[in-house]
PQR file with spaces between the fields and no chain letter, atoms N, CA, C, O and H, PARSE charges and radii, in Angstrom:
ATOM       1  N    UNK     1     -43.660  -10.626  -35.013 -0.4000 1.5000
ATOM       2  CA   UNK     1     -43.307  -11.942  -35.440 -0.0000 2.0000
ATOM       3  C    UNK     1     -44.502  -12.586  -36.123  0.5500 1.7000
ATOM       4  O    UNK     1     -45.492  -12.885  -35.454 -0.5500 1.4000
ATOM       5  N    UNK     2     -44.445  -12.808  -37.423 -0.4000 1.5000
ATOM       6  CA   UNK     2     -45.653  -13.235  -38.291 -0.0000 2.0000
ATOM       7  C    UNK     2     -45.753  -14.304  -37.822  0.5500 1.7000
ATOM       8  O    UNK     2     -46.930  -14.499  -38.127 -0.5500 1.4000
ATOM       9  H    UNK     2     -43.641  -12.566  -37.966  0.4000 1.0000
ATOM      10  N    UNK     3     -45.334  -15.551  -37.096 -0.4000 1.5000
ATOM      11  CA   UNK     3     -45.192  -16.727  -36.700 -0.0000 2.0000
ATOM      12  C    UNK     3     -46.513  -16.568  -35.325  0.5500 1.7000
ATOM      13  O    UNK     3     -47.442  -17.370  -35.220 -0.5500 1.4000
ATOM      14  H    UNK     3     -44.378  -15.393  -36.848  0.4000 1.0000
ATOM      15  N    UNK     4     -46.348  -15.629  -34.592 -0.4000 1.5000
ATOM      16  CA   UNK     4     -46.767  -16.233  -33.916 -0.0000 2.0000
ATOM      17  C    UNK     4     -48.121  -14.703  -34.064  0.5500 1.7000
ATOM      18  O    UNK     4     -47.949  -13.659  -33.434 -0.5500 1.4000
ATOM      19  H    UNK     4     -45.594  -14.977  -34.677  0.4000 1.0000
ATOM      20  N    UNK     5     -48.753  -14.819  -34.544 -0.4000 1.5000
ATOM      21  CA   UNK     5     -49.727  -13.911  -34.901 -0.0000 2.0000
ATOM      22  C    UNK     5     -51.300  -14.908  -34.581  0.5500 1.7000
ATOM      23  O    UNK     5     -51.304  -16.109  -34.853 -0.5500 1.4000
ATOM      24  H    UNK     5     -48.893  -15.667  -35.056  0.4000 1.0000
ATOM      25  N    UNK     6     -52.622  -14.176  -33.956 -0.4000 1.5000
ATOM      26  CA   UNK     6     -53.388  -15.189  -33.598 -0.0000 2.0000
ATOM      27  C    UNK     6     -53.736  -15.798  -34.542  0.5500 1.7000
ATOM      28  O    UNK     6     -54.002  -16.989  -34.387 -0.5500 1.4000
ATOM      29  H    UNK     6     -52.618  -13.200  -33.736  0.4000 1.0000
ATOM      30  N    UNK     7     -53.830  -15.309  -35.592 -0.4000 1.5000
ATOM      31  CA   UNK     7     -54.251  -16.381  -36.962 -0.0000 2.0000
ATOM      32  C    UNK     7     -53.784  -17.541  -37.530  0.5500 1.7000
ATOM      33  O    UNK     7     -54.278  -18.220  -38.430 -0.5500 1.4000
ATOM      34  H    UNK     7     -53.613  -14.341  -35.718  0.4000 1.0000
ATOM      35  N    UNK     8     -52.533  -17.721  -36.748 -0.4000 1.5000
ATOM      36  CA   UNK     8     -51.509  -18.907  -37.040 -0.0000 2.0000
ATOM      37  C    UNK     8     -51.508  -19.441  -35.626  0.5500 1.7000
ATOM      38  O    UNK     8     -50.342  -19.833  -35.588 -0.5500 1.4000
ATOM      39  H    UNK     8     -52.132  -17.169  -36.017  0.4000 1.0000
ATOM      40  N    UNK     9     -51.917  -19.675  -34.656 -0.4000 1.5000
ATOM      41  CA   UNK     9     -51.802  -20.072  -33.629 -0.0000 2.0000
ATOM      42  C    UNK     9     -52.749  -20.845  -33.765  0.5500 1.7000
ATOM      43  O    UNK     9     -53.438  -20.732  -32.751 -0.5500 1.4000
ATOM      44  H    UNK     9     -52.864  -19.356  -34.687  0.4000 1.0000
ATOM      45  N    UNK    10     -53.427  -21.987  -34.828 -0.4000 1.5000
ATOM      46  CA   UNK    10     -54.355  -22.867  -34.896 -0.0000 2.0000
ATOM      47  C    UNK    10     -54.359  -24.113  -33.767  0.5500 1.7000
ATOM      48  O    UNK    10     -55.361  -24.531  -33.185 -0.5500 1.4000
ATOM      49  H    UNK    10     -52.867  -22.079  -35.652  0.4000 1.0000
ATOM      50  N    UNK    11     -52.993  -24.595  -33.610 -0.4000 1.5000
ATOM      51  CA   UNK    11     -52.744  -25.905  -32.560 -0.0000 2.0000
ATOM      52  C    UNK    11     -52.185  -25.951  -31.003  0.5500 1.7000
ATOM      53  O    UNK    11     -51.750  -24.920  -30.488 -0.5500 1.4000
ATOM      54  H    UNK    11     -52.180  -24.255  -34.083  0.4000 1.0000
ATOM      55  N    UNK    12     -52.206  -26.746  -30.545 -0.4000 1.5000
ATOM      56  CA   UNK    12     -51.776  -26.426  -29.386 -0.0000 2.0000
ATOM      57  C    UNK    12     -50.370  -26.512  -29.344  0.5500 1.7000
ATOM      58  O    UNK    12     -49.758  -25.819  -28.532 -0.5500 1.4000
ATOM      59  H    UNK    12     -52.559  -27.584  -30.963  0.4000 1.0000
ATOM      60  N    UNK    13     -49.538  -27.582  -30.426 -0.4000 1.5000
ATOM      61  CA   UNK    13     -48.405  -27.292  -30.484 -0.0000 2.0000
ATOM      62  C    UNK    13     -47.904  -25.838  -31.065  0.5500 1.7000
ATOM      63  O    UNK    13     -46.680  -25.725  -30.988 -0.5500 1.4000
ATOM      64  H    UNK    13     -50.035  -28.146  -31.085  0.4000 1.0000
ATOM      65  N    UNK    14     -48.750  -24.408  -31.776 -0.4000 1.5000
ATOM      66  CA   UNK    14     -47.905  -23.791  -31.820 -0.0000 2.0000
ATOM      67  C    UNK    14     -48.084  -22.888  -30.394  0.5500 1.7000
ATOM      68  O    UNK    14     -47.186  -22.095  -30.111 -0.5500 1.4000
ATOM      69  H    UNK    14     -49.744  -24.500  -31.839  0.4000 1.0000
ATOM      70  N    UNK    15     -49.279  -23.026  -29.490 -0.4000 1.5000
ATOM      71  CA   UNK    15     -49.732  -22.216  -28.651 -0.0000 2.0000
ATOM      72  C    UNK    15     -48.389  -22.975  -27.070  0.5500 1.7000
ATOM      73  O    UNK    15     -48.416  -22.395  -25.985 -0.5500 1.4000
ATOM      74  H    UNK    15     -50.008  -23.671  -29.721  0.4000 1.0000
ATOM      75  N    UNK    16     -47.770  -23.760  -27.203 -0.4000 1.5000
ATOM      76  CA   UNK    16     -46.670  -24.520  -26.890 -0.0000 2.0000
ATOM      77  C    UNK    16     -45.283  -24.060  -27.022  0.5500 1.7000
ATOM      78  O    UNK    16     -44.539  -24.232  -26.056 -0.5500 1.4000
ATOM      79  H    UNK    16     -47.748  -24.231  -28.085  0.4000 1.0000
ATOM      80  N    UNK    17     -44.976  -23.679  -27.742 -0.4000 1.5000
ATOM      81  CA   UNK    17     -43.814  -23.095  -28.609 -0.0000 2.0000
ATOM      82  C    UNK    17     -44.211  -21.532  -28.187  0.5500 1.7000
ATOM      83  O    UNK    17     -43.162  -20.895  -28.096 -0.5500 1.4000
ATOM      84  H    UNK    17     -45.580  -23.540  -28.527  0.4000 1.0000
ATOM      85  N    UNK    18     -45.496  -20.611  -27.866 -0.4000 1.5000
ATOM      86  CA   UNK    18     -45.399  -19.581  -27.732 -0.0000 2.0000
ATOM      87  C    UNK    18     -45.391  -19.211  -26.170  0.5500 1.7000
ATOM      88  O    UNK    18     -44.776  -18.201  -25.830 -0.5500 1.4000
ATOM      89  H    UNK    18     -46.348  -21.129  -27.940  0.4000 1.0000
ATOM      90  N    UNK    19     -46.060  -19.998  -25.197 -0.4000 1.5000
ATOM      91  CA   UNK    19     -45.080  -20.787  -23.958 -0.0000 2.0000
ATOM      92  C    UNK    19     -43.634  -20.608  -23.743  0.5500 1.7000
ATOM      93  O    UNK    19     -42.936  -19.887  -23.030 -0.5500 1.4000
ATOM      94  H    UNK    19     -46.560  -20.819  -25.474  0.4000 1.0000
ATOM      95  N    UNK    20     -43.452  -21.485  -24.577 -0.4000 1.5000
ATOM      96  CA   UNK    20     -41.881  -21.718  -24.171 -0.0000 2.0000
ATOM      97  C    UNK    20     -41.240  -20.286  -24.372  0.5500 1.7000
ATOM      98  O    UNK    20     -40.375  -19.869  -23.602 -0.5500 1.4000
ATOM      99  H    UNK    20     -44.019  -22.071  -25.156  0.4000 1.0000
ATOM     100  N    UNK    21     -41.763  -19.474  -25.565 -0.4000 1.5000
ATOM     101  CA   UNK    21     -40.909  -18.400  -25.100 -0.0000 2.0000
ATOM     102  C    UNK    21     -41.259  -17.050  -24.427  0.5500 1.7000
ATOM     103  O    UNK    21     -40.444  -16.147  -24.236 -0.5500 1.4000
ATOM     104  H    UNK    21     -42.466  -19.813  -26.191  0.4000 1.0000
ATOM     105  N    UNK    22     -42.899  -17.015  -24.007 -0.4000 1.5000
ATOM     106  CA   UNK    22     -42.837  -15.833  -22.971 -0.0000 2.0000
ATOM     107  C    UNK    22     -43.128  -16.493  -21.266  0.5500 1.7000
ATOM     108  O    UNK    22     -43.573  -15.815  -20.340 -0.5500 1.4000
ATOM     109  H    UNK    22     -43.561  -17.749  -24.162  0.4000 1.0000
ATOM     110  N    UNK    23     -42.851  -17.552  -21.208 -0.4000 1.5000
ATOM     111  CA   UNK    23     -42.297  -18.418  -19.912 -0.0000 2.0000
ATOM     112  C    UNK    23     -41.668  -19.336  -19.831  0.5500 1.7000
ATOM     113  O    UNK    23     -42.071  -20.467  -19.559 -0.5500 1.4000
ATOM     114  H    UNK    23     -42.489  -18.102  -21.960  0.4000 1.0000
ATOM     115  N    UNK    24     -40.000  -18.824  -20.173 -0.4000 1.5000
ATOM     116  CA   UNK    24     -38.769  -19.972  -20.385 -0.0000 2.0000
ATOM     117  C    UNK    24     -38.755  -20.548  -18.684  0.5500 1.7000
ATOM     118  O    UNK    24     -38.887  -19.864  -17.670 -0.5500 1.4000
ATOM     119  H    UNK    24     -39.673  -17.906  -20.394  0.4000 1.0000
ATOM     120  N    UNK    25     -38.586  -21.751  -18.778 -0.4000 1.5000
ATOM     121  CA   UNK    25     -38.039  -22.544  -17.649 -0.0000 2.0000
ATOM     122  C    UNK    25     -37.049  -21.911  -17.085  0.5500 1.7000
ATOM     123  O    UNK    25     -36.473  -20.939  -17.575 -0.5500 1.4000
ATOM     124  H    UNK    25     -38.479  -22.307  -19.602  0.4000 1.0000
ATOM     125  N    UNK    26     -36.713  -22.622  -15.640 -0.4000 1.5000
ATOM     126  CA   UNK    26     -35.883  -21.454  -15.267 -0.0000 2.0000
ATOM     127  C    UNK    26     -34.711  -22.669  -15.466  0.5500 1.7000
ATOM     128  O    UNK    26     -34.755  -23.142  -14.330 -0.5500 1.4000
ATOM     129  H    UNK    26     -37.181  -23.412  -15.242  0.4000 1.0000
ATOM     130  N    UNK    27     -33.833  -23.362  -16.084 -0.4000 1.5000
ATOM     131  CA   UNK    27     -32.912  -23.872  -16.967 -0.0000 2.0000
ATOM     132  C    UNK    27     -32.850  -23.210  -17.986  0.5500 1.7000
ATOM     133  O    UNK    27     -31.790  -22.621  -18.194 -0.5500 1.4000
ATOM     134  H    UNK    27     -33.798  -22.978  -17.007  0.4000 1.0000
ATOM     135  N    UNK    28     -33.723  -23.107  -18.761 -0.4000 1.5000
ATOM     136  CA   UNK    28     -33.704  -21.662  -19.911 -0.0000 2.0000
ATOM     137  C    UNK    28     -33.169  -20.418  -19.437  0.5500 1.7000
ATOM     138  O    UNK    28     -32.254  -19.836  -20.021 -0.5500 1.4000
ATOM     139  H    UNK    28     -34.585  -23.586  -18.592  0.4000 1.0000
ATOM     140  N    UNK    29     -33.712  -20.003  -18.407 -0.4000 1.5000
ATOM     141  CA   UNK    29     -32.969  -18.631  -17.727 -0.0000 2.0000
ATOM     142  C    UNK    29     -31.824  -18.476  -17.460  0.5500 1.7000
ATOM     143  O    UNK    29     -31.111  -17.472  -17.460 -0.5500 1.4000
ATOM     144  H    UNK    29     -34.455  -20.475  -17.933  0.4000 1.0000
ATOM     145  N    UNK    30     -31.510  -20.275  -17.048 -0.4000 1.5000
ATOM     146  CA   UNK    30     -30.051  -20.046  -16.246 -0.0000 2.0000
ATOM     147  C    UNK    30     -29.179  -20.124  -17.210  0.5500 1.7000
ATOM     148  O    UNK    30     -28.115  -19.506  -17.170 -0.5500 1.4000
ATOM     149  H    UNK    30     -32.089  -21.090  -17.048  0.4000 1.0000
ATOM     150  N    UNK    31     -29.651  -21.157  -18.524 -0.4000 1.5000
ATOM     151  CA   UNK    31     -28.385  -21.311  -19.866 -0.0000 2.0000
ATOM     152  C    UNK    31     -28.705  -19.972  -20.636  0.5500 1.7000
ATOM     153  O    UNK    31     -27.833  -19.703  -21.462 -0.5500 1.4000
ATOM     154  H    UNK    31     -30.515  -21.659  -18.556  0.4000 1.0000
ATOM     155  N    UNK    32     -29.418  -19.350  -20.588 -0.4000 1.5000
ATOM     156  CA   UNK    32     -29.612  -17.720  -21.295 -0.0000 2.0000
ATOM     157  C    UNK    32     -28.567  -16.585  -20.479  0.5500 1.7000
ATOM     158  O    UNK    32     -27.917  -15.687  -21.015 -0.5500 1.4000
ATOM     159  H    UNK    32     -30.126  -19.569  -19.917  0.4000 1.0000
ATOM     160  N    UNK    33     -28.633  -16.951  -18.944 -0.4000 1.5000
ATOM     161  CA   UNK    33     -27.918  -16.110  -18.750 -0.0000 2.0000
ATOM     162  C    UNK    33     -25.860  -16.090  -18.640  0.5500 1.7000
ATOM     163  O    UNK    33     -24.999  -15.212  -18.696 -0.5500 1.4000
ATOM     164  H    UNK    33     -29.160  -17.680  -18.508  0.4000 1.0000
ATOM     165  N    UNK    34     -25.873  -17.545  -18.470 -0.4000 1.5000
ATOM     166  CA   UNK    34     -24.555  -17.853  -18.725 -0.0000 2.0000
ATOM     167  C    UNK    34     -24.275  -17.473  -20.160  0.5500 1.7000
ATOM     168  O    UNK    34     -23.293  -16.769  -20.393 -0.5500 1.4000
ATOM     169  H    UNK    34     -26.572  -18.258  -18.424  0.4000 1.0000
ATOM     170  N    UNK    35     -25.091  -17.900  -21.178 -0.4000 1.5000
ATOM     171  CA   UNK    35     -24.880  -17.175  -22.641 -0.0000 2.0000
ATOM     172  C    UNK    35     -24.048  -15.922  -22.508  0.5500 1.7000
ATOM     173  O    UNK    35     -22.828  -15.871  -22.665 -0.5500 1.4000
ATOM     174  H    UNK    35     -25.889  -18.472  -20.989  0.4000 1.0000
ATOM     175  N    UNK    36     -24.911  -14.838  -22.176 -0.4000 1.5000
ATOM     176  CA   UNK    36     -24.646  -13.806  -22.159 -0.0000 2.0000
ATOM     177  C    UNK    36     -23.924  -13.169  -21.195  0.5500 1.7000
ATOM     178  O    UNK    36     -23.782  -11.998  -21.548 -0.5500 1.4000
ATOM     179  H    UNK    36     -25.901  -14.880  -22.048  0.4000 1.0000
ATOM     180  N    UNK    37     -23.387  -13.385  -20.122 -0.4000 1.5000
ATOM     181  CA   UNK    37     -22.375  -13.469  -20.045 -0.0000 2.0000
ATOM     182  C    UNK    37     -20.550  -14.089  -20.691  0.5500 1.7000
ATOM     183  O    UNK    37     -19.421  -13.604  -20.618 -0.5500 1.4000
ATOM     184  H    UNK    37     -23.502  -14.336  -19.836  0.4000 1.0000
ATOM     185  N    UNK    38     -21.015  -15.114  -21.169 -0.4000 1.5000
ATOM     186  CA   UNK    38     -20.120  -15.264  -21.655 -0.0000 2.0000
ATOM     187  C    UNK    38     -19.859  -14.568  -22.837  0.5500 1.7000
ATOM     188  O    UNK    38     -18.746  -14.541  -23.363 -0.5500 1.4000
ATOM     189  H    UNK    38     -21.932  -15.509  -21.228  0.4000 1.0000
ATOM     190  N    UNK    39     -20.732  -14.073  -23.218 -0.4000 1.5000
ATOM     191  CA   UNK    39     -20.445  -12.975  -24.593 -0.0000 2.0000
ATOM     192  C    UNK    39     -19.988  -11.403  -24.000  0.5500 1.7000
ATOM     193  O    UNK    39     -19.543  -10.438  -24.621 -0.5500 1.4000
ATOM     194  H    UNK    39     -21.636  -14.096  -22.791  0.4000 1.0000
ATOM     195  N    UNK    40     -20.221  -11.536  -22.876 -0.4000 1.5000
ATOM     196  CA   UNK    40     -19.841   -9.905  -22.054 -0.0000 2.0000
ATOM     197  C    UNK    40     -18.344  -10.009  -21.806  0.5500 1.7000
ATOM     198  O    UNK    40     -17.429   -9.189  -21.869 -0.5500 1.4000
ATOM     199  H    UNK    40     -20.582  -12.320  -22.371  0.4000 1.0000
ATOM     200  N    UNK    41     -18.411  -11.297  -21.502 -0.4000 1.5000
ATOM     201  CA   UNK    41     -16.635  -11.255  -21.340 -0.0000 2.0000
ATOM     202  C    UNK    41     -16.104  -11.669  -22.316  0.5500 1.7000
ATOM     203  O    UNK    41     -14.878  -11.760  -22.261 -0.5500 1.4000
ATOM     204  H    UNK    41     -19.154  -11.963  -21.450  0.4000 1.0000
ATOM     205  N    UNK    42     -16.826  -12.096  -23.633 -0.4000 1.5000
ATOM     206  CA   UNK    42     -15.501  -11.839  -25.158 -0.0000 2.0000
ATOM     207  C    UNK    42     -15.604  -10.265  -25.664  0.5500 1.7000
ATOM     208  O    UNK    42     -14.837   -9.723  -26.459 -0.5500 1.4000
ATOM     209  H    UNK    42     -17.822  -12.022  -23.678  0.4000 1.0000
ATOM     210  N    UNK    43     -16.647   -9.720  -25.060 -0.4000 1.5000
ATOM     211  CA   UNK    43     -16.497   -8.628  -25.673 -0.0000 2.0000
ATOM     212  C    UNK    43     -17.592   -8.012  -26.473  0.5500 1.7000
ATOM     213  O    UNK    43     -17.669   -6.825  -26.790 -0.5500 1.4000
ATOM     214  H    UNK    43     -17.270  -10.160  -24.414  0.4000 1.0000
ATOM     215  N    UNK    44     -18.843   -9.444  -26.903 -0.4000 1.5000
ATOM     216  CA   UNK    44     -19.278   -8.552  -27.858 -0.0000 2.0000
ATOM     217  C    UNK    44     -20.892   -8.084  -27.189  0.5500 1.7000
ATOM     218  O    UNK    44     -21.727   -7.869  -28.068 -0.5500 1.4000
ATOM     219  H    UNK    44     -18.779  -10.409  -26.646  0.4000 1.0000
ATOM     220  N    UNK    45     -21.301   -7.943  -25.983 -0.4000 1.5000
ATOM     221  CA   UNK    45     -21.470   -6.648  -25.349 -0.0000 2.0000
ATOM     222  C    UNK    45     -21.127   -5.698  -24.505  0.5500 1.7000
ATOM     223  O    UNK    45     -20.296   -5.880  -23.615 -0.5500 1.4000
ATOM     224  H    UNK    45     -20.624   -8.117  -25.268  0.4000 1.0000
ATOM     225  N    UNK    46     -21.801   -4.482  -24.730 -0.4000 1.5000
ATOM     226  CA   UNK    46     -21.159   -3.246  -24.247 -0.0000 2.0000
ATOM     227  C    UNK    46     -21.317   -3.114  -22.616  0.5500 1.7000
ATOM     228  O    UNK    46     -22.424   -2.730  -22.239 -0.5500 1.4000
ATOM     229  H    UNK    46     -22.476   -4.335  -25.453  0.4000 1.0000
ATOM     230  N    UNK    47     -20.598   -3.315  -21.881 -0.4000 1.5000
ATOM     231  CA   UNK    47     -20.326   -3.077  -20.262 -0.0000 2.0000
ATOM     232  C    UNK    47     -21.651   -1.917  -19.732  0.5500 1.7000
ATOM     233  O    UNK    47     -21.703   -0.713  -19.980 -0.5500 1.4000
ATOM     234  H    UNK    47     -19.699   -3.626  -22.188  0.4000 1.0000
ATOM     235  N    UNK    48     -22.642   -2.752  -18.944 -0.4000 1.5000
ATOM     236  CA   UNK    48     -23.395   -1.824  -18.800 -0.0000 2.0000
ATOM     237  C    UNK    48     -23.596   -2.605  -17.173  0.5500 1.7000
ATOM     238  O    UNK    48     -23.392   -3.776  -16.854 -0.5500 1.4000
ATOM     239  H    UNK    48     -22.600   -3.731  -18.743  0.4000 1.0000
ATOM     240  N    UNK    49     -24.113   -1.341  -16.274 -0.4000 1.5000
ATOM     241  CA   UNK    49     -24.293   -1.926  -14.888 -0.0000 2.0000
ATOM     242  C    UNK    49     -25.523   -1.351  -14.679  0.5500 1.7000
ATOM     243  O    UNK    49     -26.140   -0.724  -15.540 -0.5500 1.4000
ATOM     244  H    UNK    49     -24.279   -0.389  -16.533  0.4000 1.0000
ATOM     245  N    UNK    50     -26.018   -1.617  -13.170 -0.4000 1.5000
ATOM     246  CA   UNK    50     -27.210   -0.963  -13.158 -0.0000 2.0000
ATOM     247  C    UNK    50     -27.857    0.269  -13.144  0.5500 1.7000
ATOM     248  O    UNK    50     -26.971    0.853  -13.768 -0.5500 1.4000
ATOM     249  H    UNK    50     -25.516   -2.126  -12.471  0.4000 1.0000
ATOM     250  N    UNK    51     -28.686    1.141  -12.938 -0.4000 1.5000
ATOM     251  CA   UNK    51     -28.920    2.342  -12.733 -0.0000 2.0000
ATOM     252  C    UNK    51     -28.722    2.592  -12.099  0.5500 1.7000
ATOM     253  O    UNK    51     -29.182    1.796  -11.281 -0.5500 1.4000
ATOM     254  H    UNK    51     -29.406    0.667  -12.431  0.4000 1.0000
ATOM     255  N    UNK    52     -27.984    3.679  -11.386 -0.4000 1.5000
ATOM     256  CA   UNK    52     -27.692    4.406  -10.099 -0.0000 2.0000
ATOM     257  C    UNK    52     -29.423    4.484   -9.587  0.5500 1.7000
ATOM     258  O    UNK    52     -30.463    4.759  -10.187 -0.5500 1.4000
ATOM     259  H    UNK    52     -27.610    4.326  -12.051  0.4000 1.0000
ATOM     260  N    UNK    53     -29.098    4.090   -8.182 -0.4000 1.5000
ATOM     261  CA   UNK    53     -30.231    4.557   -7.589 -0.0000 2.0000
ATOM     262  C    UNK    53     -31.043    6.259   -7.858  0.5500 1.7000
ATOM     263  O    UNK    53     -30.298    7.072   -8.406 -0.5500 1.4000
ATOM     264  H    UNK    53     -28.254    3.866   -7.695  0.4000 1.0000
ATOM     265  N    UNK    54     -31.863    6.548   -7.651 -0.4000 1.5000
ATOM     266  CA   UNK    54     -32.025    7.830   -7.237 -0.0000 2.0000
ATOM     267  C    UNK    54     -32.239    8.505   -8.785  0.5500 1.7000
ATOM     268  O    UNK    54     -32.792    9.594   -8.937 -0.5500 1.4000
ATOM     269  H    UNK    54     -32.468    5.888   -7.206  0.4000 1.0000
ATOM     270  N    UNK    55     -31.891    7.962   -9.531 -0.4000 1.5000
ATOM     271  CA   UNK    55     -32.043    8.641  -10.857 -0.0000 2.0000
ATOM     272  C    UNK    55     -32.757    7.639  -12.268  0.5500 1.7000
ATOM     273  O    UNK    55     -32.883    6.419  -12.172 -0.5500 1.4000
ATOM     274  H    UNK    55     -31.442    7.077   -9.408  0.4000 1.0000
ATOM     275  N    UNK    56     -33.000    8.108  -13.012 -0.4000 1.5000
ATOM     276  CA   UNK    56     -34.181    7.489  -13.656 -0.0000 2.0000
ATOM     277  C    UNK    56     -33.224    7.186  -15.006  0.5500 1.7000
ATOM     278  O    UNK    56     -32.320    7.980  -15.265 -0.5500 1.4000
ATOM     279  H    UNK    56     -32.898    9.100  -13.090  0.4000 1.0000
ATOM     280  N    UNK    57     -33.387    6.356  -15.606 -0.4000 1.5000
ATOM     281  CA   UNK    57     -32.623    5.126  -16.732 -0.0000 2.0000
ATOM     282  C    UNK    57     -32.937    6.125  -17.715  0.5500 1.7000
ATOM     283  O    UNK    57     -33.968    6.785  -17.586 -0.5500 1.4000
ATOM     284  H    UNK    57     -34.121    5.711  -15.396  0.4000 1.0000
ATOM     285  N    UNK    58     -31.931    6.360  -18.968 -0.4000 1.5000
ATOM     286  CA   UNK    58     -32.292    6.972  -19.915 -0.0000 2.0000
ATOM     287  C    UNK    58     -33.252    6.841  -20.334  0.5500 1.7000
ATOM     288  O    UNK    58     -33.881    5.891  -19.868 -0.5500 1.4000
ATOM     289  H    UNK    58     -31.094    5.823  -19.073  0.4000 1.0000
ATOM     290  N    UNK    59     -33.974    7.710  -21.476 -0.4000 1.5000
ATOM     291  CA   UNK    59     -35.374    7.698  -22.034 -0.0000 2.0000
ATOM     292  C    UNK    59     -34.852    6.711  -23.760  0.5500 1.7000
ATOM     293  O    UNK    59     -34.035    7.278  -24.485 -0.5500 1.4000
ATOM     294  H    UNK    59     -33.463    8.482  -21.855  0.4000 1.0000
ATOM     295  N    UNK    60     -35.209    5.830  -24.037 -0.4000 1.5000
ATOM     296  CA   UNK    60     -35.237    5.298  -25.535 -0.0000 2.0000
ATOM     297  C    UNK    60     -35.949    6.487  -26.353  0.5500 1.7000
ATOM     298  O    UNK    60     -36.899    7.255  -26.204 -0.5500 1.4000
ATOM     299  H    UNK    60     -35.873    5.369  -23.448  0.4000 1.0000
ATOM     300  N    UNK    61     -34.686    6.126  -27.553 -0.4000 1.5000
ATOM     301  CA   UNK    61     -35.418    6.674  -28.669 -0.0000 2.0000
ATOM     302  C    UNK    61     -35.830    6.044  -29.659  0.5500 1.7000
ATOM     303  O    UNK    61     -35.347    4.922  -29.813 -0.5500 1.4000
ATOM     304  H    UNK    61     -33.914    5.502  -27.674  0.4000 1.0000
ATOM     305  N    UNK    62     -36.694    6.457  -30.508 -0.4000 1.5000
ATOM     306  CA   UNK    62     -37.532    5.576  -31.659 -0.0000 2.0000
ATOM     307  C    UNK    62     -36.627    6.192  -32.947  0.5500 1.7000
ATOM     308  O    UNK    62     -36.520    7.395  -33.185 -0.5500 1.4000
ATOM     309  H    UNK    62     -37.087    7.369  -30.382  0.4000 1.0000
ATOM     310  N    UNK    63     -36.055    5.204  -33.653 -0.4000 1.5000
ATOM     311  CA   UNK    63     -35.358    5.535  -34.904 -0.0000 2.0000
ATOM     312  C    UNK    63     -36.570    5.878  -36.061  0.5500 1.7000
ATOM     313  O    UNK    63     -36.255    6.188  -37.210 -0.5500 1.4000
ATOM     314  H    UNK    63     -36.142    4.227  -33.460  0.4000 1.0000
């Protein structure tokens, strides 16, 4: 994100704004997660649950 790169982080308002988003309030958490849920139940994500215990989460691949 070119925005928030240290060279542009001159003020405290943008060092504020970069706050807010790698430590959302937890009102942020809670309207983020109702979000997305509510998009799980129109549909437009894919039904995913947790990892079975005991076994290890697929590996990502790099396109």
């Amino acid at each position: 994100m070119p925005d928030f790169e240290s060279r542009n982080l001159d003020d405290a308002e943008s060092l504020a704004r970069l706050a807010e988003l790698l430590h959302p309030t937890k009102a942020a958490r809670t309207e983020a997660k109702a979000r997305g849920r509510r998009r799980a139940a129109a549909g437009f994500l894919p039904a995913q649950g947790p990892a079975p215990t005991g076994q290890a989460a697929p590996a990502l691949q790099h396109a």
